[in-house]
C-alpha angles and dihedrals in degrees: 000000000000133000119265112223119204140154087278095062090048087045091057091040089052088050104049084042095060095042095265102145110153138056137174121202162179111200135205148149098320093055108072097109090047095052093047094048087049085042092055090041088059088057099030095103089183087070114093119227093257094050094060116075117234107233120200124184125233112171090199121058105210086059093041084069108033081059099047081053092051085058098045099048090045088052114019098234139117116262125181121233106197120201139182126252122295105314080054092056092046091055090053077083124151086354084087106047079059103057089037095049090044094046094243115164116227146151117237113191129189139170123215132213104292104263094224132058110175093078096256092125128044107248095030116144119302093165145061086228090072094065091053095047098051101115130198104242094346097187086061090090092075108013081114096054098042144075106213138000116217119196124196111213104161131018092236100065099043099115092051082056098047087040093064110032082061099049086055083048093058109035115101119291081051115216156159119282129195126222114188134168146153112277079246091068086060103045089041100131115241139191120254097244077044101060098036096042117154109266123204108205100192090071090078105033118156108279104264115239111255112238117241118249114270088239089060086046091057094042089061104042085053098053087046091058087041092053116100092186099027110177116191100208114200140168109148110030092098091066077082105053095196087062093058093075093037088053087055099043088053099042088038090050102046085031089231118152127255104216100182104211108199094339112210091190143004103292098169134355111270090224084067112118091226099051102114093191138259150260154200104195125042100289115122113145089180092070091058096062102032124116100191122003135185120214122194 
């Protein structure tokens, strides 16, 4: 028997291309082309390890993410959360106020009540629940909290949307995107030169941070050695590792404190001369007495 092709081989293939390698899930009724194409990876013995996407269960959502932003946050990589329709979204909850408050990038991926129901299409409605579940913008229950919606409208252009909506992921300030689409955008039958295409990854690399002017620079390198009471405020410059020693260098060499206001990672070791302390309210007794400050 040969294999069956659809958007949701095309959907795991952009993924995995993209080093996307982990997702954590809670599956339903928009997801049968996606169980079927995770359950072929597991038996395609031509895949290698790193093409087949680890899946890991969580039968609740908000814990689905927070653990996807434990990972990522861990590795540094870019792990999926699916959900399932609407109510799935909803139960995200305050997961994603989370990973969008402390910059995280991840893929949120959910399906939608199928959009035909006189069998024209493969996916249409089967089931009185997807009347029910047919909700108006779906994708408004988290636009405030995201970066980026992607929406999957044909099979043939998932990776495009899963390109980009991991580009705007990953470009600084780092963040969650949501991918949505009708179950028919991911039973959609493909070819096979469809479904496995070749995808290029570095079309759609993160946007690059654009460097400050040098006369900036020197603005403010002369207002650091003018400053008689100089604070450094940070709470997200350790999502990049290699800032955490440049941040000491530079706090250690003009001897100016570190206060570190709702940290989201470690920005600098708390056995630094220079770290101030940190906190989670609105106390900061550095910021009374500071005469020029610098927050990152």
């Amino acid at each position: 028997m040969s294999q069956v092709y659809t958007g949701a081989s095309l959907f795991l293939h952009s993924l995995t291309a993209h080093g996307v390698n982990v997702a954590f899930v809670n599956l339903g009724s928009d997801h049968p082309a996606l169980v079927e194409e995770i359950a072929q990876q597991k038996v395609d013995s031509r895949k290698k390890e790193e093409e087949k996407l680890s899946i890991y269960t969580s039968p609740n959502e908000f814990v689905g993410l927070s653990a996807a932003q434990g990972y990522a946050q861990l590795t540094g990589e870019t792990p999926a959360v699916f959900v399932h329709v609407d109510c799935g979204t909803q139960n995200l909850g305050g997961g994603l106020h989370n990973v969008s408050r402390n910059r995280v990038p991840i893929l949120i991926y959910a399906g939608a009540s199928p959009h035909t129901s006189d069998s024209s299409l493969q996916g249409g409605r089967n089931e009185w629940i997807h009347w029910i579940q047919n909700t108006i913008d779906q994708p408004s229950i988290v636009r405030r909290f995201v970066k980026y919606v992607g929406e999957l409208r044909r099979a043939v252009s998932v990776d495009q949307v899963i390109g980009r909506s991991l580009q705007m992921a990953r470009s600084e300030p780092a963040g969650p995107v949501y991918v949505w689409g009708v179950r028919e955008s991911t039973e959609e039958f493909l070819t096979k030169e469809q479904a496995t295409k070749q995808i290029v990854p570095s079309r759609y690399a993160p946007l690059q941070p654009m460097g400050i002017a040098s006369s900036t620079v020197d603005q403010i390198a002369s207002l650091l050695l003018a400053a008689t009471s100089p604070v450094i405020v940070t709470s997200y410059l350790g999502r990049d590792p290699k800032a955490v020693p440049v941040l000491g260098a530079l706090a250690k060499f003009l001897q100016i404190p570190v206060f570190q206001s709702c940290p989201t990672h470690m920005n600098l070791p708390h056995s630094h001369p220079c770290h101030a302390g940190s906190s989670y309210g609105m106390a900061n007794p550095w910021l009374n007495k500071a005469c020029y400050f610098i927050n990152k």
